[in-house]
C-alpha positions in Angstrom: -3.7 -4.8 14.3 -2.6 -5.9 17.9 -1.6 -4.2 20.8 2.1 -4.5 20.3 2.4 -4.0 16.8 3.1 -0.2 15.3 2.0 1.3 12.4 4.3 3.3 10.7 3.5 6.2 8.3 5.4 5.8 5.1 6.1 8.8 2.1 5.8 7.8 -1.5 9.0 7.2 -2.7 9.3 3.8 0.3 5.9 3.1 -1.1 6.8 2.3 -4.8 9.9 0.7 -3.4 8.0 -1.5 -1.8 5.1 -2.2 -4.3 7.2 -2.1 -7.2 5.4 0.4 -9.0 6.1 4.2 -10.0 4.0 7.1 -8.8 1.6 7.4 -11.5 0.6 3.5 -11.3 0.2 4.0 -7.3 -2.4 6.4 -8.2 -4.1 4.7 -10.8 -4.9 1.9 -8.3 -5.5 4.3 -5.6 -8.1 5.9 -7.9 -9.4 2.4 -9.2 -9.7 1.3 -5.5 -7.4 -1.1 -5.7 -4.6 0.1 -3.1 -4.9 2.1 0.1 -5.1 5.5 -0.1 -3.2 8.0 1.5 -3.4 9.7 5.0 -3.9 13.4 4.4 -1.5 15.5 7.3 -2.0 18.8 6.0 -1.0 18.9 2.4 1.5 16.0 3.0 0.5 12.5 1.9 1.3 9.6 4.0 0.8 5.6 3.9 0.2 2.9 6.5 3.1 0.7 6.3 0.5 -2.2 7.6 -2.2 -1.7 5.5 0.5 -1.7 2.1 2.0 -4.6 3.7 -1.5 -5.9 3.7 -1.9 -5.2 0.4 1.2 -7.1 -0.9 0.5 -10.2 1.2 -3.0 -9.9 -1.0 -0.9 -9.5 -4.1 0.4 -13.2 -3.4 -2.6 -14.8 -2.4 -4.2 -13.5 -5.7 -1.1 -15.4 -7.8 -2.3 -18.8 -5.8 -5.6 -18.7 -7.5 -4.6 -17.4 -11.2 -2.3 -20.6 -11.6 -5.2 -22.8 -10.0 
């Protein structure tokens, strides 16, 4: 990440919006190790909005090679 960009810490619900997927998918991956896991802040659960964007810019990469 550089200097000037912010992370920002993102709650479930903007999460699936943003993947596309419902909760209990989100956790299947998380549990698979296939999507970032949450930030524990007490017994809150939080998300990097970089490292899900991350993820989804991964997503499209993968597509790239499954049609090669």
């Amino acid at each position: 990440m550089n200097d000037n960009q912010i992370d920002t810490l993102i709650k479930l619900p903007e999460v699936c919006r943003q993947a596309g997927f419902g909760k209990s998918a989100i956790y299947e991956m998380i549990n698979a190790g296939t999507f970032p896991e949450p930030i524990k802040l007490g017994c809150a659960s939080r998300w990097s909005q970089n490292e899900i964007q991350t993820w989804i810019e991964h997503q499209k990469l993968g597509r790239n090679k499954i049609a090669a």
